[in-house]
C-alpha positions, -999 to +999 in steps of 0.1 A: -369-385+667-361-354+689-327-350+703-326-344+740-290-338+746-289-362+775-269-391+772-268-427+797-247-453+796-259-492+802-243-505+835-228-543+838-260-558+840-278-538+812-298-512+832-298-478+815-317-449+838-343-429+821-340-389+832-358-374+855-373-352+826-384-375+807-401-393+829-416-361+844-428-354+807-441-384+799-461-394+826-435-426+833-437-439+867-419-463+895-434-492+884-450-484+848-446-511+823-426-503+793-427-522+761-387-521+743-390-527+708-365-518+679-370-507+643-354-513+611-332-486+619-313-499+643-330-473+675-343-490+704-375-477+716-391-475+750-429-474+749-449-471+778-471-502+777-513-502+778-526-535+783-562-518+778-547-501+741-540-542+730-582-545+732-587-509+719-612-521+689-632-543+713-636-511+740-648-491+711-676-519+707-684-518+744-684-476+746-711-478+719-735-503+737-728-485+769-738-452+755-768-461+744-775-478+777-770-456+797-783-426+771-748-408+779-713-403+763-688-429+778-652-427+771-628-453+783-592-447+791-561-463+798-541-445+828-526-418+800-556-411+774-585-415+760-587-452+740-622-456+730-654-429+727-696-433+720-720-402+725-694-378+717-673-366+686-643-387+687-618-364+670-623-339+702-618-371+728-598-398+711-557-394+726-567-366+749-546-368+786-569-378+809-576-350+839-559-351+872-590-357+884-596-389+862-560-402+876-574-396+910-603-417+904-574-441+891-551-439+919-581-445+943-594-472+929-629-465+938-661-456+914-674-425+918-710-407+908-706-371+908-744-346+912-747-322+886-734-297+909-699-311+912-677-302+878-646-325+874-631-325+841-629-355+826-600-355+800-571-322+794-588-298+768-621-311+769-645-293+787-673-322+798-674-332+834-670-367+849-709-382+858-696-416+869-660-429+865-649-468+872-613-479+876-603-507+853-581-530+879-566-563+866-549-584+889-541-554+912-530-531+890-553-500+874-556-499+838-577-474+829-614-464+831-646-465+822-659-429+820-698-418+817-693-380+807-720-345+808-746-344+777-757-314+761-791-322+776-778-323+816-787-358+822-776-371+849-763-407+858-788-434+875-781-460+896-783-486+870-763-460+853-734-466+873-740-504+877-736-505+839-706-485+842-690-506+867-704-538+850-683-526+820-650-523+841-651-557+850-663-568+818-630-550+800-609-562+833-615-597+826-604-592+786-572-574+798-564-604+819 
């Protein structure tokens, strides 16, 4: 484990602050769930928490009947990265960030369906462009997304396209729950 050099100490009722830096860095926010855990040696660990990662096998499932659906690559995310990929070599999507622009979608809880003309980047790295992206929202709270993504072909999404993909956020909402 890296060293950081910064050093907290636990107040009277067992609160320790995280840094500024480190939760700039990691992508920890007011509100985020951690998971605290220890290991054998003695450290205790802080985890940022993904309800959608505990169903991970089962989203891989659902990306693959989804893809062939909807005849395009899906990905689904939880708020930091890429969980779960069909239509798509997984080894250049699987633990990618996801785009600002995907943690817009996210943040604004609303599905989008973007033209062939608009070009928003679906994941950091990767250069394939959001078609339709769904929040995942579970009892208020986002949890990720379901993600149709470009083709080589330049097929776009139809409407029952995007029903499928917002079918699927529901779906994967309800097994979060």
């Amino acid at each position: 484990m890296k060293a950081t050099g910064i050093v907290r100490r636990i107040d009277d009722l067992g609160r320790v602050v995280i840094p500024k830096e480190i939760r700039r860095t990691m992508r920890i926010h007011e509100g985020d769930p951690l998971e605290i855990y220890t290991n054998a040696g003695g450290e205790v660990i802080f985890k940022k928490y993904s309800p959608i990662g505990e169903i991970s096998e089962f989203a891989v499932q659902y990306a693959d009947a989804l893809s062939t659906g909807t005849r395009l690559p899906v990905i689904i995310c939880d708020r930091e990265h890429c969980i779960a990929a069909s239509g798509i070599s997984k080894k250049e999507v699987l633990e990618r960030h996801v785009s600002s622009s995907l943690e817009n979608i996210m943040e604004e809880r609303k599905s989008v369906n973007y033209g062939n003309g608009e070009t928003y980047q679906a994941l950091e790295g990767v250069q394939r462009n959001i078609r339709v992206g769904v929040p995942i929202i579970n009892a208020g709270d986002v949890s990720g997304a379901v993600v149709l993504i470009d083709d080589e072909k330049g097929n776009s999404a139809n409407e029952s396209d995007v029903k499928l993909a917002n079918v699927a956020a529901e779906f994967l909402s309800k097994q979060v729950g």
